[in-house]
C-alpha positions as CSV (number, residue, x, y, z in Angstrom):
1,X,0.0,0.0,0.0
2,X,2.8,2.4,1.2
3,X,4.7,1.7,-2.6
4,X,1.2,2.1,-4.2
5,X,0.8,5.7,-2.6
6,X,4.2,6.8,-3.7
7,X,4.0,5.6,-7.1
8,X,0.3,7.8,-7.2
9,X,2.2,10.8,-6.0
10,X,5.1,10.5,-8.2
11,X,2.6,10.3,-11.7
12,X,0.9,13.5,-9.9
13,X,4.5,15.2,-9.6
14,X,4.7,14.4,-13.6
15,X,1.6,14.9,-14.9
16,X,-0.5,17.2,-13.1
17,X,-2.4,19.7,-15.0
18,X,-1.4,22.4,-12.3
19,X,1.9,23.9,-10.5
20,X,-0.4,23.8,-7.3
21,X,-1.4,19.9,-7.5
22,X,2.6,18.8,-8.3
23,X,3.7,21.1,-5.4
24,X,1.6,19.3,-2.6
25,X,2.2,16.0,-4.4
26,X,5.8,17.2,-3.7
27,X,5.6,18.0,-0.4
28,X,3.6,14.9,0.5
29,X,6.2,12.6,-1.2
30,X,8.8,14.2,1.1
31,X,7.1,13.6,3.9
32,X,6.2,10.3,3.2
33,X,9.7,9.4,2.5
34,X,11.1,10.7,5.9
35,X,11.6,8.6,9.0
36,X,9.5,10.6,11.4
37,X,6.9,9.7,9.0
38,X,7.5,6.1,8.8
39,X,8.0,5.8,12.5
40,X,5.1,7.8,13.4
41,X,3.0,5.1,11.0
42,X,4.5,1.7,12.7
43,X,4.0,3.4,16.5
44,X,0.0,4.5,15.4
45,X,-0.2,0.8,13.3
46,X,1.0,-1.1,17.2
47,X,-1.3,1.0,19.4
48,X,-4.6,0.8,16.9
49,X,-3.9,-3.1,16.5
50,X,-3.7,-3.4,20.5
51,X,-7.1,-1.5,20.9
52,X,-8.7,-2.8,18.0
53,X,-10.5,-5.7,19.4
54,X,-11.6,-3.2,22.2
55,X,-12.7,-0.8,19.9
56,X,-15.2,-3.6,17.9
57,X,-16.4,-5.0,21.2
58,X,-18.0,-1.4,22.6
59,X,-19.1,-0.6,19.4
60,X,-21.5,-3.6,19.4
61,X,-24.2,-1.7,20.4
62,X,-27.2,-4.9,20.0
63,X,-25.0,-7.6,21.8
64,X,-22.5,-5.9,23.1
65,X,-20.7,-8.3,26.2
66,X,-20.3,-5.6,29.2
67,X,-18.1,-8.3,31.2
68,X,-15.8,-9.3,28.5
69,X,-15.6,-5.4,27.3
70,X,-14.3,-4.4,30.5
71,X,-11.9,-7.4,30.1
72,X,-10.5,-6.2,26.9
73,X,-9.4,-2.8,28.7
74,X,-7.9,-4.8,31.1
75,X,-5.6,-6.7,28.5
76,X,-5.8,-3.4,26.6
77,X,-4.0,-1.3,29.1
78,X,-1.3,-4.2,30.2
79,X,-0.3,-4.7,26.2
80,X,0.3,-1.2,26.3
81,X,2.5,-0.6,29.3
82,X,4.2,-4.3,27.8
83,X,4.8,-1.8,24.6
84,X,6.2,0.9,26.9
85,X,8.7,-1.3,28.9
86,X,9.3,-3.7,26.2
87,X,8.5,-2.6,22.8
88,X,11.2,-0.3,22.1
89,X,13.3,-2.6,20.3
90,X,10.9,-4.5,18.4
91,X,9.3,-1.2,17.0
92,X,12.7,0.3,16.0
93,X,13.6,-3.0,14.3
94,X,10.5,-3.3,12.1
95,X,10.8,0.9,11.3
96,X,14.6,0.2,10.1
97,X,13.5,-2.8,8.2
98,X,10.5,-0.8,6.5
99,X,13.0,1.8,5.5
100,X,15.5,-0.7,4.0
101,X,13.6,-1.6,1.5
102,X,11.7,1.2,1.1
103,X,15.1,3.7,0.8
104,X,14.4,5.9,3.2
105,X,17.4,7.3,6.0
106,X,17.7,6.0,8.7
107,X,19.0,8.8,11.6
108,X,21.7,7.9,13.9
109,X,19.9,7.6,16.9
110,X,23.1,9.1,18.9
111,X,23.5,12.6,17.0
112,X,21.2,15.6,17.5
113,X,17.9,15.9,16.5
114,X,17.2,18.3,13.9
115,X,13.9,18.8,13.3
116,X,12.7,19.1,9.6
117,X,13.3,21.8,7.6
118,X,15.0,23.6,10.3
119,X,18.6,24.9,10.2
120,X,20.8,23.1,12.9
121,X,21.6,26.4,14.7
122,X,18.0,26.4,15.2
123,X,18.0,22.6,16.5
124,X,17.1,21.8,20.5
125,X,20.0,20.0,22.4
126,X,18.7,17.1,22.2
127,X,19.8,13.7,20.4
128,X,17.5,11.4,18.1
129,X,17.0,8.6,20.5
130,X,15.6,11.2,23.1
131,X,13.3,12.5,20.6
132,X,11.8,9.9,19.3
133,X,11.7,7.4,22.3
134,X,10.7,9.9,25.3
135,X,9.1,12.6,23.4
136,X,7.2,10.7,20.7
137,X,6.7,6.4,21.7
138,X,6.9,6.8,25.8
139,X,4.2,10.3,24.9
140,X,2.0,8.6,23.0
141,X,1.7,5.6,24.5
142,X,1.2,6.9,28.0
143,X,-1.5,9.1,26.3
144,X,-2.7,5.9,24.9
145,X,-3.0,4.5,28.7
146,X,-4.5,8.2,30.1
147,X,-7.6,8.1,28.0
148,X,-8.4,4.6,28.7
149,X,-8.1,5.4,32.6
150,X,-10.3,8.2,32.1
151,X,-12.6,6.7,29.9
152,X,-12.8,3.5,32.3
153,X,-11.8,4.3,36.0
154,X,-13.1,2.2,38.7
155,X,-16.6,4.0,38.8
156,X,-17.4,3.5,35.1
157,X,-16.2,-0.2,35.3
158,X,-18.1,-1.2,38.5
159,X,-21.6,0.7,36.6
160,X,-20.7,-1.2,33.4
161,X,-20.2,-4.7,35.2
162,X,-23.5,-3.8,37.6
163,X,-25.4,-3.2,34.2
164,X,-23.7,-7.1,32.7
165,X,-25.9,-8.8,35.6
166,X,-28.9,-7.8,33.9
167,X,-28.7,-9.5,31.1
168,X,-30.7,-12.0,30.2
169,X,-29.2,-14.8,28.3
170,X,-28.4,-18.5,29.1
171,X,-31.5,-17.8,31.8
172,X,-29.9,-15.1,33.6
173,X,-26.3,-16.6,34.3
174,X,-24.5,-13.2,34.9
175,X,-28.0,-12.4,37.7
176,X,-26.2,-10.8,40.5
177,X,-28.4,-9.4,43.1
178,X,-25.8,-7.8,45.1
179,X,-24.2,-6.1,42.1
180,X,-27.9,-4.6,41.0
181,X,-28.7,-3.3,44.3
182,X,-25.2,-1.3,43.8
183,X,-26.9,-0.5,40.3
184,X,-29.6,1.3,42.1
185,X,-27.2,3.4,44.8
186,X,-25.6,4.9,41.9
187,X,-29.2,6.7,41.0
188,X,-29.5,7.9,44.7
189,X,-32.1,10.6,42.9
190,X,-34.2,7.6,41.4
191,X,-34.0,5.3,44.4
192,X,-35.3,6.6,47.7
193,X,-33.6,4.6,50.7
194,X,-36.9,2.8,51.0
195,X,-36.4,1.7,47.4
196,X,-33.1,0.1,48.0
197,X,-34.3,-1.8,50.6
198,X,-37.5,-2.9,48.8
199,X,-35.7,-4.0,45.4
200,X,-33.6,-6.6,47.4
201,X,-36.8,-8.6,47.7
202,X,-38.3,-8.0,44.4
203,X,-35.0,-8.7,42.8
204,X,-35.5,-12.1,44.1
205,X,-39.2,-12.6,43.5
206,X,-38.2,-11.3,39.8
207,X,-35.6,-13.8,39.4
208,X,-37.5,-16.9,40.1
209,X,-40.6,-15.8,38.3
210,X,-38.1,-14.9,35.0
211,X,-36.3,-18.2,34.8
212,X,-39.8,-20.4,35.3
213,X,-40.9,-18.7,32.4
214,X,-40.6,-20.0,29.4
215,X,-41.6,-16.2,27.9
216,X,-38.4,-15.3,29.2
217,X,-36.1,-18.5,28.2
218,X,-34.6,-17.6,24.8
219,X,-34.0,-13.3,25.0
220,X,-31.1,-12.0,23.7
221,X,-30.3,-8.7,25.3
222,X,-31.5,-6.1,27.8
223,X,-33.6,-4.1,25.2
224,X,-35.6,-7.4,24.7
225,X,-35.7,-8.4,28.0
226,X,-37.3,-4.8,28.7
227,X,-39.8,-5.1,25.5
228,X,-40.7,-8.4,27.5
229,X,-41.4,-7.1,30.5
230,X,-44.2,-4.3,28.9
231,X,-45.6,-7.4,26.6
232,X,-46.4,-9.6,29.9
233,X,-47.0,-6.8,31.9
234,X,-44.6,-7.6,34.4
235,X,-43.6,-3.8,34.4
236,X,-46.1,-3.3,36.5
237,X,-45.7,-5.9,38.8
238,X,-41.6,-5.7,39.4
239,X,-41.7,-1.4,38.9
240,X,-38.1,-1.0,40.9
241,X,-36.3,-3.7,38.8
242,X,-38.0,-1.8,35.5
243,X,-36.8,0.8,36.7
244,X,-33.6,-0.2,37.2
245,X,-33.7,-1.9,33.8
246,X,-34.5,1.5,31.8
247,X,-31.9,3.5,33.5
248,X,-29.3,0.6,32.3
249,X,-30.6,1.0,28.9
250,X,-30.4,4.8,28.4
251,X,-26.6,4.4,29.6
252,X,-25.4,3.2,26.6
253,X,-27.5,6.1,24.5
254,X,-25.2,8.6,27.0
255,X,-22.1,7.4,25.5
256,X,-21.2,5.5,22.0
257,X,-24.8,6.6,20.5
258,X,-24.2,10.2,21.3
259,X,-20.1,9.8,19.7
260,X,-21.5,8.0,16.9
261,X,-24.1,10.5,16.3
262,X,-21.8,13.1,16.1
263,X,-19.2,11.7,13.7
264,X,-22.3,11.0,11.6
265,X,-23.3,15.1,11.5
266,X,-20.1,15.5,10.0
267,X,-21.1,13.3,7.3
268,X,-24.3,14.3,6.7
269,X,-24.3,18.1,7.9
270,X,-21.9,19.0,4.9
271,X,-20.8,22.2,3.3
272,X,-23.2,21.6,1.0
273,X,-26.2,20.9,3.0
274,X,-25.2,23.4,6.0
275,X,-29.1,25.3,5.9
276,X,-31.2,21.6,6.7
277,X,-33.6,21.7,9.4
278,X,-34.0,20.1,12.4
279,X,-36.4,17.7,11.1
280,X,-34.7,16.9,8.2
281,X,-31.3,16.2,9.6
282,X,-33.0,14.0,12.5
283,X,-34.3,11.6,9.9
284,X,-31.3,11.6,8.0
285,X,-29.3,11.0,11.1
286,X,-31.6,8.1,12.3
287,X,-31.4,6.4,8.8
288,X,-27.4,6.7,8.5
289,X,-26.6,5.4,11.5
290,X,-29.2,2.9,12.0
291,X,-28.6,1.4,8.3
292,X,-27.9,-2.2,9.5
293,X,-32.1,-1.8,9.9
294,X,-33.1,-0.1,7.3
295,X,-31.5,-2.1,4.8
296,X,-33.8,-5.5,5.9
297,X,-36.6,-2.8,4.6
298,X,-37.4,-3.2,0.9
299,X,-38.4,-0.4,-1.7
300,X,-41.7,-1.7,-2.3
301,X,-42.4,-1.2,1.5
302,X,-41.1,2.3,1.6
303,X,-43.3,2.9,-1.7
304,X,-46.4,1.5,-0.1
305,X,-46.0,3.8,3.3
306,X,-45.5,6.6,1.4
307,X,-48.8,6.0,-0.9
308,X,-51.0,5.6,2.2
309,X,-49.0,8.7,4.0
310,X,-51.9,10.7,1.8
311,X,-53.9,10.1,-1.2
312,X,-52.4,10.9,-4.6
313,X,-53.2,10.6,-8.6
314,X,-50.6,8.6,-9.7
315,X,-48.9,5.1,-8.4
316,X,-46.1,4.6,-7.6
């Protein structure tokens, strides 16, 4: 891929119908072809393959495994500091490998760095190793490590695994009454202190009427154990665990939703359609990011709703 991308810029450099389009082709090339580059682009390729399986897991928003999530930032975080104490080597081999055959320079690591088109007078006291293993690969990765701490410090991972016990499959394995109770302290503006104590008992009442029923026997997730509830009315009869049930499914709509909603404006919010309405960029919203459902809908269906949505001359 790296090779294909040079080759592109180098016909650009020749044959481009403008100076300005062979002059950023030009500065791209150089860029590409410098070790900082090619260094930065191994470093980014070892920290996005250590996160990756992370990253798929949370955005599986329908069956999304809370308890083995929260063990992939576990292995997440130790891979990275096993990068940080260990990694160095490795990285710096594969980088001087890359440029090998690639014919790019390879800096001595023991001179000064001299950062890119600057003049050496101009250059910090400071020599190549230094730069690019404590300022750029220990940086990084302990940036890396930060943002998963923040994103998943011991609050956030006790709510998450408190929100697992609900879940419903293989008859409510992961059921942990202690852990929901904890659910409920965390809402101490939904939960009176005569709630908590009540919801211990119902909690067990609900989990011996659940796993008797057969209703109950084959759901899949939280959102169908709550559509369950409503359907057999149970809602009404268990009110604190449906409670506690709806607050654990408005969690996830506080966090990935809400990020993937936003990367989704970008797309379809353009330059070109920066004046549509509310209304308007709602529905588009809802249909881009909930495509994996719209596309099980066929055109004659969408054709027949939007015949009845009023009566017109012509078919469609």
């Amino acid at each position: 891929m790296f090779s294909v991308a040079i080759e592109v810029l180098d016909v650009i450099i020749d044959d481009a119908s403008n100076l300005e389009q062979r002059v950023e082709a030009s500065r791209l090339l150089d860029s590409m072809m410098s070790f900082e580059f090619v260094f930065s682009l191994h470093l980014m390729r070892a920290l996005l393959g250590i996160t990756n399986d992370l990253s798929q897991a949370l955005q599986k928003k329908k069956d999304q495994d809370i308890v083995n999530a929260m063990k992939l930032v576990e292995v997440s975080k130790q891979r990275l500091q096993l990068l940080r104490d260990s990694g160095w080597s490795s990285l710096m081999d594969e980088v001087s490998s890359f440029c090998g055959k690639h014919q790019i320079d390879v800096p001595n690591m023991d001179e000064k760095y001299v950062m890119r088109r600057r003049s050496r007078r101009q250059a910090q006291n400071i020599t190549n190793s230094h730069h690019y293993r404590v300022e750029l690969f220990y940086v990084v990765v302990d940036m890396q490590v930060q943002e998963l701490n923040n994103r998943f410090n011991e609050v956030n991972t006790e709510l998450l695994l408190c929100v697992a016990c609900l879940n419903p499959l293989d008859s409510f394995a992961a059921f942990d009454k202690k852990r929901l109770i904890r659910l409920a302290e965390f809402y101490p503006t939904d939960f009176s202190d005569v709630e908590i104590l009540a919801i211990s008992d119902q909690l067990e009442n609900f989990i011996l009427d659940v796993r008797s029923s057969i209703e109950f026997s084959d759901l899949q997730g939280i959102s169908n154990l709550a559509q369950k509830m409503v359907k057999t009315k149970k809602d009404k009869g268990y009110p604190l665990v449906y409670k506690l049930l709806t607050l654990a499914l408005i969690l996830p709509v506080a966090t990935a939703t809400v990020e993937t909603a936003f990367s989704a404006m970008k797309i379809v919010k353009s330059r070109l359609r920066n004046r549509m309405g509310d209304q308007w960029m709602h529905d588009s919203l809802l249909v881009y990011i909930e495509k994996d459902m719209f596309h099980s809908i066929t055109n004659e269906t969408i054709m027949h709703c939007f015949q009845n949505m009023k009566s017109r001359r012509g078919q469609l």
